[in-house]
KEKOLDO-540491 format. One record per residue: residue in one letter; x, y, z of N, C-alpha, C, CB in turn. Coordinates in steps of 0.001 Angstrom, whole numbers, padded with zeros to 6 digits, always signed. Each point is the difference from the previous one (the first is absolute). Glycine has a CB too. Layout:
aXYZXYZXYZXYZ ...
***
This chain:
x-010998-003794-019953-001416-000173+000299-000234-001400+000552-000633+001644-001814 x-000038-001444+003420-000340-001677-000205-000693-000577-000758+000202+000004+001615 x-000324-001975-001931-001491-000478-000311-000886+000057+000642+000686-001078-000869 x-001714+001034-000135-001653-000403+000850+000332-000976+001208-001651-000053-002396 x+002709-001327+001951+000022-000831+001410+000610+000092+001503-000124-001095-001811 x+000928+002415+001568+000116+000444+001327-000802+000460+001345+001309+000255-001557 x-003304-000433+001003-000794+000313+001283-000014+000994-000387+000385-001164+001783 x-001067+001820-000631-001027+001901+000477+001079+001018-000896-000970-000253+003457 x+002105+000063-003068+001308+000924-000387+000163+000328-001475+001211-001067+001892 x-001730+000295-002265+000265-000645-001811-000818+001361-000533-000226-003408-000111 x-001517+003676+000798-000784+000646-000516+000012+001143-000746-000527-001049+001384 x+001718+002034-000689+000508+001383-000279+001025-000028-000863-000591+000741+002007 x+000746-001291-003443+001094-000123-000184+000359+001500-001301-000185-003172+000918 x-000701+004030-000307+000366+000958-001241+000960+000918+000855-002414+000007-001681 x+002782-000243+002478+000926+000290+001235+001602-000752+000064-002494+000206+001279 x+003066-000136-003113+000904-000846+000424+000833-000084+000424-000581-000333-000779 x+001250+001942+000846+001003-000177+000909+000351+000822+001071+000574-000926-001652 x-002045+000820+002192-000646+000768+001155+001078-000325+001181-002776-000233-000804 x+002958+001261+001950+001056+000209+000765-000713+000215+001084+001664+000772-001454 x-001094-000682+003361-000630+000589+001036+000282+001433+000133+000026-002092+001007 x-000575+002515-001018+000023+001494-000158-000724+000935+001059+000119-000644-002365 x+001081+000872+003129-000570+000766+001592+000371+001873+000013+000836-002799+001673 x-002310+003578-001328+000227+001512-000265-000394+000708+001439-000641-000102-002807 x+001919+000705+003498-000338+000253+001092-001246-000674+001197+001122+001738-001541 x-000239-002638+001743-000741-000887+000538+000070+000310+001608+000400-001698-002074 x-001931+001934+003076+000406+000008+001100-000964-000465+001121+001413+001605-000997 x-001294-001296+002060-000587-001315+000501+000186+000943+001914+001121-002909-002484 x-002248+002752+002714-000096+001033+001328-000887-001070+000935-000079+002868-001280 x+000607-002938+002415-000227-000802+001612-000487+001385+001078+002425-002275-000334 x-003669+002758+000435-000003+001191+000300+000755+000927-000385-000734-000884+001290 x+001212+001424-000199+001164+001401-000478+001093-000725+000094-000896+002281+000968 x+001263-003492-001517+001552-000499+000049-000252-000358-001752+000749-001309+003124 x+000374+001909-004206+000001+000076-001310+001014-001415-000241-000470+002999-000326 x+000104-004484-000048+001041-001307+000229+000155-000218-001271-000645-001198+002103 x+000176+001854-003392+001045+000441-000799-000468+001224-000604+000900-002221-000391 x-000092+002612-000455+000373+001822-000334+000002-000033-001494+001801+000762+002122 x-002901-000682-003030-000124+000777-001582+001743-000531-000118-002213+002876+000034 x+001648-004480-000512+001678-000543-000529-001001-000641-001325+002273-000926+002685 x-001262+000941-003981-000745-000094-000862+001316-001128-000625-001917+002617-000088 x+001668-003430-000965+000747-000970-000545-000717-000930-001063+001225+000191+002138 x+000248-001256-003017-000782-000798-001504+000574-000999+000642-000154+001296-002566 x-000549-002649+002341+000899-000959-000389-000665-000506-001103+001034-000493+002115 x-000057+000242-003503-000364-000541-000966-000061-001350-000360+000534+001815-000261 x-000721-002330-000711-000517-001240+000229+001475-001126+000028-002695+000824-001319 x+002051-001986+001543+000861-001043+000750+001643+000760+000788-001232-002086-002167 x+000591+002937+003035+000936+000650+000527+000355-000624+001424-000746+001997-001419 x+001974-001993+002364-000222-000234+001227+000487+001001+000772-000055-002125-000430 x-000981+002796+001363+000008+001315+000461+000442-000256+001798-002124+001032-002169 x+003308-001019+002963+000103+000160+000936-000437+001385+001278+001368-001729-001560 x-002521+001314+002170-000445+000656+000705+000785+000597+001641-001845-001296-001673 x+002699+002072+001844+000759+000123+001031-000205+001013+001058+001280-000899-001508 x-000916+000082+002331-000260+001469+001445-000033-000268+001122-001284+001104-000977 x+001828-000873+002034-000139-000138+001893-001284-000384+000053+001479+001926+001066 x-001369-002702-000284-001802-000477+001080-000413+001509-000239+000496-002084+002682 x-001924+001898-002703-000585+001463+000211-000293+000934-000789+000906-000302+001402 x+000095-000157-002991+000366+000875-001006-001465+000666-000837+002501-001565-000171 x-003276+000434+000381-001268+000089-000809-000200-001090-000854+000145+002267+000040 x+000749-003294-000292+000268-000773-001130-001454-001277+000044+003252+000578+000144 x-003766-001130+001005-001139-000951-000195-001376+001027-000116+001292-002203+001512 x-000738+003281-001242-001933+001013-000057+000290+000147-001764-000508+002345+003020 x+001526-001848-003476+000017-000074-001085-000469-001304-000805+001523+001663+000656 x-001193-003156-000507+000194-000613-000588-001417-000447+000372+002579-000102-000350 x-003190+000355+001203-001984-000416+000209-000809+000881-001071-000034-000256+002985 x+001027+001492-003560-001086+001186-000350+000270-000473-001383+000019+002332+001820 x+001324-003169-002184+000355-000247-001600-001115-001276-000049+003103+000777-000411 x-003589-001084+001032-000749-001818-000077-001884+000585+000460+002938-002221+001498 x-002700+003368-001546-001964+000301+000314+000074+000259+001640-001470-002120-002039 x+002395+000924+002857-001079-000046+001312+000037+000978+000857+000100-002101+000040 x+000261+003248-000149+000236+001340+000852+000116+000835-001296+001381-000762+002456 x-002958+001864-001747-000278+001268-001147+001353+000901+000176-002974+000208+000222 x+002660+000478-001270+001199+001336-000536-001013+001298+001267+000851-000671-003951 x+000351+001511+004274-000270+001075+000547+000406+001099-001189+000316-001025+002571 x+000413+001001-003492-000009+000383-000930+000939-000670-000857-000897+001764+000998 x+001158-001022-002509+000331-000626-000923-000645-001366-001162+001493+001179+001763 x-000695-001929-002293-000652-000416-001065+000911-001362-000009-000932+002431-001329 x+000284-003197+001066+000806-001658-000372-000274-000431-001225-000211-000912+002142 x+000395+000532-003136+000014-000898-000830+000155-001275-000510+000119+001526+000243 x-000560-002804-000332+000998-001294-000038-000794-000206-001014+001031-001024+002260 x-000425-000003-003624-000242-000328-001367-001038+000905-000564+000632-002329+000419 x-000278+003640-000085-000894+001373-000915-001331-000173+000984+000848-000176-003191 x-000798-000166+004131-001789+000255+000853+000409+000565+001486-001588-002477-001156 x+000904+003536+000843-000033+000900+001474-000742-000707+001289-000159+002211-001551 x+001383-002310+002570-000347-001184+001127-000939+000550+000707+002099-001047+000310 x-002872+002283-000295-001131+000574+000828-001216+000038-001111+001623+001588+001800 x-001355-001685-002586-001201+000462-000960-000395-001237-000437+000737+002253-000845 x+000479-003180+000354-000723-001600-000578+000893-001106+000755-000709+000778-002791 x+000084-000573+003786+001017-000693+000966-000024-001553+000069-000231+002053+001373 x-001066-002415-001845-000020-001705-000604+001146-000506-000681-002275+000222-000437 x+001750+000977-000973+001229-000402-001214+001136-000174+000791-000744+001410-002052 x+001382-000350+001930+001446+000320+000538+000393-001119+000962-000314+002593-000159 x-000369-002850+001333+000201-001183+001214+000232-001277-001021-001850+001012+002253 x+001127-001137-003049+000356-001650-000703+001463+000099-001115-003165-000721-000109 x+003278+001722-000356+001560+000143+000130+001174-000411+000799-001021+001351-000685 x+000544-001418+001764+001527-000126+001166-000552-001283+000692+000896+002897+000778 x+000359-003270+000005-000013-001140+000883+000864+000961+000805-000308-002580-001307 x-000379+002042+002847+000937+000499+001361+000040-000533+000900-000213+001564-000310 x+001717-001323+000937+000095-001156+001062+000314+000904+000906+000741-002194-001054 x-001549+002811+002154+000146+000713+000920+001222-000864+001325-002815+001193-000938 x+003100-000103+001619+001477-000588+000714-000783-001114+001159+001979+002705-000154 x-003080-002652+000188-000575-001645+000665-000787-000402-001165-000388+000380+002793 x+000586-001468-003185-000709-000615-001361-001518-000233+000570+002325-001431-001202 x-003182+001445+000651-001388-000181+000740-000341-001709-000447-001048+003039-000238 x+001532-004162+001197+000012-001390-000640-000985+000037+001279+002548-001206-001536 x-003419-000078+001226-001011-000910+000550+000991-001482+000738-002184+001013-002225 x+002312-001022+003534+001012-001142+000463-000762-001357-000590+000990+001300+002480 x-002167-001094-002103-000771-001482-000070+000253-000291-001801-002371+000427+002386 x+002475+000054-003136-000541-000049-000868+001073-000823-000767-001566+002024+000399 x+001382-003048-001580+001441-000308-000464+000523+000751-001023-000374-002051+000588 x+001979+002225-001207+000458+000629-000883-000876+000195-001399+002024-000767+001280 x-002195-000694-001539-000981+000283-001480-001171+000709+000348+000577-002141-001165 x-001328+001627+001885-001441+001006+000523-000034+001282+000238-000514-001594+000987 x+001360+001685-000626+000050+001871+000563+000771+000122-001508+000523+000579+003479 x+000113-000506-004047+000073+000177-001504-000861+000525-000925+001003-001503+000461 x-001793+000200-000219-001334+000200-001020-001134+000841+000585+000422-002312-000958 x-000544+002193+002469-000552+001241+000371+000734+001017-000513-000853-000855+001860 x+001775+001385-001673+000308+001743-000306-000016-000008-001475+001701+000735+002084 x-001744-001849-002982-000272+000031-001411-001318+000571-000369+001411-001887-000166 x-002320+001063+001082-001550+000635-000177-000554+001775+000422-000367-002813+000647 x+001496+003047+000426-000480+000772+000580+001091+001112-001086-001091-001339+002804 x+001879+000744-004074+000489+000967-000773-000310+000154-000872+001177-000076+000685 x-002945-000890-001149-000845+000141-001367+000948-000630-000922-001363+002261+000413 x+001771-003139-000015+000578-001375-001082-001161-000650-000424+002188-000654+001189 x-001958+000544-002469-001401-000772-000502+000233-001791+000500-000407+001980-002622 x-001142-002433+002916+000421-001161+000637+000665-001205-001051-001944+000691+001827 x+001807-000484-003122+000305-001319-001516+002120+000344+000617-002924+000705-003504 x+002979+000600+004204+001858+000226-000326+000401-000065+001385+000268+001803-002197 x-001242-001898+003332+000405+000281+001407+001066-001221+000126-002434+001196+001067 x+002292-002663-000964+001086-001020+000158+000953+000288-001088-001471-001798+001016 x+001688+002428-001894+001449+000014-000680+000475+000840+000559-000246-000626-001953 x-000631+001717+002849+000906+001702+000420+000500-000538+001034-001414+002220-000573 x+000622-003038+001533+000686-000326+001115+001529-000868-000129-002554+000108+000889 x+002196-001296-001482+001118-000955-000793+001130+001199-000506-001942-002195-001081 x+002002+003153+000597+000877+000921-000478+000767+000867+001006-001464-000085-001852 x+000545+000517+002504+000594+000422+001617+000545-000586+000950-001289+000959-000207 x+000876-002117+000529+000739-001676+000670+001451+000280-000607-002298-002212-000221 x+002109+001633-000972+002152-000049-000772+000391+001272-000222+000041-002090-001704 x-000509+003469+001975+000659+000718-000329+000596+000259+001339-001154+000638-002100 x+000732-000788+003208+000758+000380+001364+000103-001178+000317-000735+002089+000829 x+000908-003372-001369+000727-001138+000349-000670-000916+001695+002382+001619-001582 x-003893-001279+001398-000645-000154+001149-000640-001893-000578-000700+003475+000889 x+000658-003971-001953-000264-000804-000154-000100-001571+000778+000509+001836-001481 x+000753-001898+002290+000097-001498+000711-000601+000856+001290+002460-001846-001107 x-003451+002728+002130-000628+000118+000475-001689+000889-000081+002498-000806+000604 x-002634+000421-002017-001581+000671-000598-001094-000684+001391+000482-000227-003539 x-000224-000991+003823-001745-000540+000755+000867+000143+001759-001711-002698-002409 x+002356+003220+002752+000485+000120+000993-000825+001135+000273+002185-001126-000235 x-001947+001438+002083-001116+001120+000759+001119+001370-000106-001681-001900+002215 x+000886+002857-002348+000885+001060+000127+001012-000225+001481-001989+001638-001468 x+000951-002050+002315+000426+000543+001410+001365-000866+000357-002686+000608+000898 x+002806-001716-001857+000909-000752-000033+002057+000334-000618-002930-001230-000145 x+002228+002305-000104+001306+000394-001438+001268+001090+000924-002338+000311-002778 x+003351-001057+002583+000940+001532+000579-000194+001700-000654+001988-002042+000233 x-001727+002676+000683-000089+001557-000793+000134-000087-000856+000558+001125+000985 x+001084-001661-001960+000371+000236-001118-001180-000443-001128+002472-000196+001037 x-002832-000730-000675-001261-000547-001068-001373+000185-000107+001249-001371+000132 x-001181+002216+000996-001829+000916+000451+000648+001125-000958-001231-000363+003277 x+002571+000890-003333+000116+001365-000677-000282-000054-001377+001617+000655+001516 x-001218-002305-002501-000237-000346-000768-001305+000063-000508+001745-000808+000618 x-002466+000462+000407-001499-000048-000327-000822+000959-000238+000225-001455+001041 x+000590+002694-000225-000383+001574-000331+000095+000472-001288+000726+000474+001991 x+000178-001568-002473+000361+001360-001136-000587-001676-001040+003043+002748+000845 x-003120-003457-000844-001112-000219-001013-001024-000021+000206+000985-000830-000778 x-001603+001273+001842-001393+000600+000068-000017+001429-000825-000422-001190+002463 x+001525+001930-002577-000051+001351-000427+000498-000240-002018+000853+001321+003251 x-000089-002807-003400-000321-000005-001543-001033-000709-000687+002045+000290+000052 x-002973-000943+000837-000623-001046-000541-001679+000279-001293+001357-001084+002810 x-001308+002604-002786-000597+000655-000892+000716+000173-001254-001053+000913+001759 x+002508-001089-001548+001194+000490-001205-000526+001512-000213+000487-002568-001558 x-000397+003609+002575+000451+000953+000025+001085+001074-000696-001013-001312+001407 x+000219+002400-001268+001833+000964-001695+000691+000534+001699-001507+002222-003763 x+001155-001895+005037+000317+000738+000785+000046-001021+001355-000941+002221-001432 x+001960-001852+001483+000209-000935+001559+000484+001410+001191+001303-002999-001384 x-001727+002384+002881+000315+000895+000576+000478-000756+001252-001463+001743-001215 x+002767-001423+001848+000211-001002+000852+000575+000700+001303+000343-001774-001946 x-000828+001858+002946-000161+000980+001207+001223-000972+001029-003246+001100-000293 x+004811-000901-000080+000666-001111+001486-000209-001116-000495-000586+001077+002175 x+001059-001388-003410-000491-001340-000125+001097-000972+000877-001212+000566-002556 x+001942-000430+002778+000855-001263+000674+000067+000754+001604+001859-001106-002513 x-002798+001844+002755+000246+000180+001472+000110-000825+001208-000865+001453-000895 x+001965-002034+001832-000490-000707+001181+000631-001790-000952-002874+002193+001366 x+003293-002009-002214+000707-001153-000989+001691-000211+000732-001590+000947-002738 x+001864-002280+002989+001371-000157+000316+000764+000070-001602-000531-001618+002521 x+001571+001558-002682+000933+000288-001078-000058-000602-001079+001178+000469+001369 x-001327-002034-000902-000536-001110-001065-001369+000471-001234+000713-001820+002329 x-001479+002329-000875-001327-000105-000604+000476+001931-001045-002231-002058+002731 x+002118+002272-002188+000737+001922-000850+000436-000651-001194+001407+001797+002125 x-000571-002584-002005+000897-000321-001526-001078-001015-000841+002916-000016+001161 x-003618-000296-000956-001139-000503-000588-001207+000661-000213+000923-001574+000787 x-001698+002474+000132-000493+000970-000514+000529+001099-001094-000805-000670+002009 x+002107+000715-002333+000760+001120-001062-000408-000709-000641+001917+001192+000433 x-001057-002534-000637+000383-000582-001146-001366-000161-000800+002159-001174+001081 x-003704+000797-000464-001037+000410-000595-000191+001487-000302-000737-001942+000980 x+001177+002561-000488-000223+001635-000489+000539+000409-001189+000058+000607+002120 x+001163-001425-002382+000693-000026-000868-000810-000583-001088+001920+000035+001431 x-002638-001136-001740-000570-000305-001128-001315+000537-000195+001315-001800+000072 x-001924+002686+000591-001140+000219+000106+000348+001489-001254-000932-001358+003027 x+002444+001261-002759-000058+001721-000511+000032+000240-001770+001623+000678+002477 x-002141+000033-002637-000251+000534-001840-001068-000656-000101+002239+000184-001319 x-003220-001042+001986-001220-000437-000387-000903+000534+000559+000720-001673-000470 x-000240+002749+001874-001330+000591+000061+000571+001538+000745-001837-002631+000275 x+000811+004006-000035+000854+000632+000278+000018-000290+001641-000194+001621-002220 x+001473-001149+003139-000348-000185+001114+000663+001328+000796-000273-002742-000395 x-000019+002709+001426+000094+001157+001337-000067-001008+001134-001394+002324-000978 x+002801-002267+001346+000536-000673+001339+000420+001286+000849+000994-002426-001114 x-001747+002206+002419+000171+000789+001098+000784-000547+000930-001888+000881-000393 x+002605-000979+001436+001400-000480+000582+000448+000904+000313+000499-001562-001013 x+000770+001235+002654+000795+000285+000025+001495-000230+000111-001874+000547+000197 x+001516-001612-000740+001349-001100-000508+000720+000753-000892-001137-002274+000031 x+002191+002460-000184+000760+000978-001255+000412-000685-000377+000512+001746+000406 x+000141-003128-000501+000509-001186-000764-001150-000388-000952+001577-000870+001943 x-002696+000342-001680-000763-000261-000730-000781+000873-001603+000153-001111+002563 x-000016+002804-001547-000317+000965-000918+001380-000493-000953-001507+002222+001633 x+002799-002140-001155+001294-000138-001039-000171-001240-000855+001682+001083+001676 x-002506-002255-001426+000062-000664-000587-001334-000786-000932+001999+000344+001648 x-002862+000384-001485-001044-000455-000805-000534+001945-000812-000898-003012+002120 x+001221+003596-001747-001020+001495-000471+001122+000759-000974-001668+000567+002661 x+000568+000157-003859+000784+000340-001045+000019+001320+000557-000498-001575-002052 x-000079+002365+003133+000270+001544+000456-000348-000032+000882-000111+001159-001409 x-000335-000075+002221-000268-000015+001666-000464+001666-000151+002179-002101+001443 x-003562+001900-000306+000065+001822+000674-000203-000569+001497-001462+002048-002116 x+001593-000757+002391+000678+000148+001610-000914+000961+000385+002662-000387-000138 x-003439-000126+001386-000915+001043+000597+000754-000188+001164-002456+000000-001096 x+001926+001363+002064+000120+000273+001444-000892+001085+000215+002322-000751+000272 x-003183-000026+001100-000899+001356+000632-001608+000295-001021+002882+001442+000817 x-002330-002374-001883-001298+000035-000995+000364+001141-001265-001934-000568+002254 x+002962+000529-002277+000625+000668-001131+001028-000247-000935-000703+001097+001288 x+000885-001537-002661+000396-000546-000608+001298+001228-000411-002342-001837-000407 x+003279+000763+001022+001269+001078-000084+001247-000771-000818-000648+001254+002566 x+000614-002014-002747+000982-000448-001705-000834-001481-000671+003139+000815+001132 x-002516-000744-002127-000690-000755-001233+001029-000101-000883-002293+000821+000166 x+002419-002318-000746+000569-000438-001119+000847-000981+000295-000267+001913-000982 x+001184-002512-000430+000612-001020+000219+001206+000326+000984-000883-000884-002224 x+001743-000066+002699+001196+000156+000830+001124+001740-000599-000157-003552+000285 x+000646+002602-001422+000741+001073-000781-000716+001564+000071+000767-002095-001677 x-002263+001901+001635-000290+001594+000002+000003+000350+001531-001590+000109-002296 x+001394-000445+002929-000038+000434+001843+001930-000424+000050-003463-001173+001450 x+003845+000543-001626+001599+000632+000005+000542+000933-000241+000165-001306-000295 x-001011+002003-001255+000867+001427-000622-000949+001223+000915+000751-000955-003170 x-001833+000525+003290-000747+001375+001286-000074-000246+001100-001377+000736-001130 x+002107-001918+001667-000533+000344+001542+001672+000118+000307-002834-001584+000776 x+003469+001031-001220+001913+000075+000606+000741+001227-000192+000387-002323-000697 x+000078+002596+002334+000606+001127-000602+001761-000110-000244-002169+001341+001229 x+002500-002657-000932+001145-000575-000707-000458-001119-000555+001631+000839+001353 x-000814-001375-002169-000222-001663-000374+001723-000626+000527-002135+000326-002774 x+001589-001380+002716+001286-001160+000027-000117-001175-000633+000463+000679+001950 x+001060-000702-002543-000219-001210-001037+001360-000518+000566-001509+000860-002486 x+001243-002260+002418+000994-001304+000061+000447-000582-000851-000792-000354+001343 x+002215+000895-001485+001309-000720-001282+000416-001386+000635+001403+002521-000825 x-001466-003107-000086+001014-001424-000106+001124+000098-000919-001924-001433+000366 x+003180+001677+000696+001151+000018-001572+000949-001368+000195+000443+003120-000266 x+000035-003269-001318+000935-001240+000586+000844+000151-000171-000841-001319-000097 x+001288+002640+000449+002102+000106+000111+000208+001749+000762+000940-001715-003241 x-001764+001684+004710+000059+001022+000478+001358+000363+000395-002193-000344+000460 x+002329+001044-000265+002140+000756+001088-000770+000599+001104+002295+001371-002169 x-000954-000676+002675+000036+001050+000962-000078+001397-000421+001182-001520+001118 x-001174+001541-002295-000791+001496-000915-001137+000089-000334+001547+000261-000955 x-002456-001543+000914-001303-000480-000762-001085+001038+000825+000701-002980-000612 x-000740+003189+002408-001020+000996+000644+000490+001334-000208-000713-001550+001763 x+002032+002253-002026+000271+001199+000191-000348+000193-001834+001994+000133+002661 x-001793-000639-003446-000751+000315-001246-001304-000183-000196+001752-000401-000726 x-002240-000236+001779-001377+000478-000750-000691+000880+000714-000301-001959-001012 x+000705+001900+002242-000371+001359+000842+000319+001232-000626+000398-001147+001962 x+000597+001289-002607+000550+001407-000652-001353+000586-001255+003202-001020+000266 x-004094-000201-000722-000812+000769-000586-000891+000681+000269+000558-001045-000824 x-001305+002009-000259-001123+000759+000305-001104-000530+000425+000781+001166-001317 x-001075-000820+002975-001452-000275-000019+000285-001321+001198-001058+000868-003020 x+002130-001210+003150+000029-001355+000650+000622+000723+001449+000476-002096-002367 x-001344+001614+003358+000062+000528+001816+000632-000794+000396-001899+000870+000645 x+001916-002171-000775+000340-001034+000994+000363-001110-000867-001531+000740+001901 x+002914-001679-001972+000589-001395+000097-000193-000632+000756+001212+000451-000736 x-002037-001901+000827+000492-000614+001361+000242-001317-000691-001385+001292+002128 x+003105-001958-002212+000532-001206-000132-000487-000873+000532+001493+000787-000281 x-002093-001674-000058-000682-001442+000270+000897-001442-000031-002023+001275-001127 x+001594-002283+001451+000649-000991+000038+000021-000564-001618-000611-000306+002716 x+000985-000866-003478+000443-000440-000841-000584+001170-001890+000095-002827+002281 x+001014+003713-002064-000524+000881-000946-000683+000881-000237+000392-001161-000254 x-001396+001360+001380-000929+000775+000131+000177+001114+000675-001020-001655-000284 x+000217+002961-000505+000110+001149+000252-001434+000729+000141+002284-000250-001082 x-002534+001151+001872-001186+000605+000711+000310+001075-000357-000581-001194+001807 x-000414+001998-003281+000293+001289+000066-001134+001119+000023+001940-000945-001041 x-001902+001680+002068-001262+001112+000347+000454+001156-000894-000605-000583+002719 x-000344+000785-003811+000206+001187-001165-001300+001181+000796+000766-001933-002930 x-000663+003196+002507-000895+000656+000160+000063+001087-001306-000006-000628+002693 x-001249+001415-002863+000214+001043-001222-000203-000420-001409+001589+000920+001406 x-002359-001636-001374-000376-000465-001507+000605-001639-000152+000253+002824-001144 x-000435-003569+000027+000423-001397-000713+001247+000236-000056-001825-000653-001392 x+002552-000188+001862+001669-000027-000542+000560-001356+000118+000516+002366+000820 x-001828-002908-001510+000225-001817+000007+001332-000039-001116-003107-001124+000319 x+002700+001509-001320+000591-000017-001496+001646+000197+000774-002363+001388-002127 x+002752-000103+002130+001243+000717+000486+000421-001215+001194-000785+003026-000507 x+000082-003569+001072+000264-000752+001117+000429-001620-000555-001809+001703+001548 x+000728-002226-002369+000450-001014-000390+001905+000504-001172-003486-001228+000326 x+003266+002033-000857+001475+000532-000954+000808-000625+000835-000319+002432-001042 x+000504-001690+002495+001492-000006+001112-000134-001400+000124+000146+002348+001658 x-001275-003123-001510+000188-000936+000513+000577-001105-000883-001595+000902+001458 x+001124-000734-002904+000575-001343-000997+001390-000048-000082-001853+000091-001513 x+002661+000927+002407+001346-000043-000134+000712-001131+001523-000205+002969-001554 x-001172-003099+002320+000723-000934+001131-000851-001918-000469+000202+002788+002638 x-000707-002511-003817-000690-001406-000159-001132+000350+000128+001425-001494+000781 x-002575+002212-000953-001487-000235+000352-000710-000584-000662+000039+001484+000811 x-000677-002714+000585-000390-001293-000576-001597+000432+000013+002104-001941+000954 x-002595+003042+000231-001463+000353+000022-000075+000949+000974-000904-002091-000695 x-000102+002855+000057-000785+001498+000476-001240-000271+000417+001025+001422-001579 x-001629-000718+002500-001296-000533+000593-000488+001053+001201+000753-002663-000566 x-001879+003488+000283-000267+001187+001174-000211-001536+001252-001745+002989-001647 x+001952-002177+003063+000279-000516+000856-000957+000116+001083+002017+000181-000913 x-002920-000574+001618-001313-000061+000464-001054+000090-000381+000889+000403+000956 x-001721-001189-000502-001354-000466-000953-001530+000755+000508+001308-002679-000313 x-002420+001884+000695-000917+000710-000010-000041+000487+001530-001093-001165-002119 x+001643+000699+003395-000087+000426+000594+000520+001170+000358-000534-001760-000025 x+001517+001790-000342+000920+001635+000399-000738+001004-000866+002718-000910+000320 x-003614+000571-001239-000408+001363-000786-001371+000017+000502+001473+000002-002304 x-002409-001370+002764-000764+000535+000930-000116+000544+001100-000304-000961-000961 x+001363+000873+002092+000171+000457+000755+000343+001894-000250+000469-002835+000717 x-000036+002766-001737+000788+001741-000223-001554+000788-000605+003354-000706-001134 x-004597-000297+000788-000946+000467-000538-000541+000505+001168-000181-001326-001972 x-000081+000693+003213-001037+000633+001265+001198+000429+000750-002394-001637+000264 x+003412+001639-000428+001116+001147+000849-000637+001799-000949+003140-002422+000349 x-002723+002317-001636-000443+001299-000721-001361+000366+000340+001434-000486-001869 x-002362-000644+001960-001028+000791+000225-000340+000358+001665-000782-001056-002380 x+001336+000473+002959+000144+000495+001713+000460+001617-000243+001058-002692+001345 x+000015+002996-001659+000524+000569-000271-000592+001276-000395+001140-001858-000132 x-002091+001557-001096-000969+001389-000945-001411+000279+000907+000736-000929-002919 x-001241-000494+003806-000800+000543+000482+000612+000813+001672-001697-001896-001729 x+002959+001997+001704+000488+000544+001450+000180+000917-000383+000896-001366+001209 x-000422+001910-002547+000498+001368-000340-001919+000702-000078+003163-000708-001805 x-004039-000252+001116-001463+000967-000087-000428+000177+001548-001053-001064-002525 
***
């Protein structure tokens, strides 16, 4: 439960461990349907990776989770308040940083601060500590009285997203947050993503798959406006692969080490690697166990499935190419 001193957010607190909670949610551009009765939780201090091709539906979605674009149908929820029905409440719940941050150039860092503080019903006795709190939490401090218009991207992006905590928010929503960021600035936008996380819940939209791999505790996957896998890595590995591959490290391989382990059940493919390493494509069920057995006989130093989020996102909108070619 938050305290009373967390601001607007604090108010609802018989909501404690209120979740976003989306029920066939959809969303119509005339006769073009830009997303499709996709329904989903994220629970609290969760970090929810939002995924999908340009086009997918993923920012119409992420306007309709924050109020500013009505529902064509379905139902939203954020900290137990229905975003069409009490759409005040619910809105002072979240902070959002849409994929252009809406900053004022003229304006300086602290000022535009304390503006979006006011304009987030911060009481004025707590408005300079919320701002002061938002300053060091995105590390914007040695340029607070500086002009926006003055600041590189990386530190206008900064400013987005403590404009979007400076209420201390339970729900963050972050639309591309490092979009149009050189590498430097990416690894500094995480590394804040990274501490931001278990303190509030969040929904990052992107199509960075490194970033989803490295800041988000699960991921769903839309295309076309239809939510076609969901969950952590490990679960979109065991349903979306229709082989797996895992990478042995042994430390006393031979010239028998690939023809034995190929000989087991379930295993398609050996491929010998450079210092120890072995590439093995299993199909037909788990045969990690049976697999690691053969292997503790050549030294196995480590087991490890073998491609990450991209190869299983990619196999996610191949399958569904696929189901909607067969309909």
């Amino acid at each position: 439960m938050l305290p009373s001193s967390q601001g607007p957010a604090a108010e609802n607190n018989e909501y404690e461990m209120s979740t976003i909670q989306v029920e066939q949610l959809s969303r119509d551009y005339g006769p073009v349907r830009a997303v499709n009765s996709i329904s989903f939780v994220v629970e609290e201090g969760e970090v929810l990776g939002f995924l999908g091709p340009n086009g997918a539906g993923k920012t119409t979605t992420m306007r309709m989770l924050t109020g500013s674009l009505g529902l064509s149908g379905g139902r939203i929820e954020i900290a137990g308040f229905d975003i069409a029905r009490q759409s005040r409440k619910a809105r002072q719940q979240i902070g959002y940083l849409p994929e252009r941050p809406p900053l004022y150039p003229s304006m300086t860092v602290e000022d535009y601060l304390d503006f979006a503080a006011r304009l987030r019903g911060v009481p004025p006795n707590r408005r300079a500590e919320a701002v002061t709190k938002s300053l060091v939490r995105t590390d914007l401090g040695t340029v607070r009285g500086r002009l926006i218009r003055h600041l590189s991207k990386g530190f206008k992006q900064r400013v987005g997203i403590a404009q979007a905590l400076v209420h201390s928010p339970r729900v963050l929503i972050l639309d591309e947050p490092t979009s149009g960021l050189d590498p430097a600035q990416v690894a500094d936008i995480r590394e804040l993503l990274g501490e931001l996380k278990g303190e509030h819940t969040v929904v990052l939209s992107t199509h960075i798959l490194s970033e989803v791999a490295a800041t988000c505790d699960r991921v769903i996957i839309i295309s076309q406006g239809h939510l076609i896998a969901a969950g952590t890595e490990a679960d979109l590995r065991s349903t979306l692969t229709r082989s797996q591959r895992v990478e042995l490290l042994l430390a006393r391989p031979n010239s028998a080490t690939g023809e034995t382990l190929a000989s087991l059940d379930g295993v398609i493919e050996v491929e010998e690697r450079a210092g120890g390493s072995f590439l093995v494509t299993t199909q037909g069920g788990d045969v990690r166990e049976a697999l690691n057995a053969a292997a503790s006989a050549f030294g196995l130093l480590e087991s490890r499935p073998h491609g990450g989020l991209e190869e299983l996102y990619l196999e996610a909108l191949s399958q569904n190419a696929a189901g909607e070619t067969e309909r």
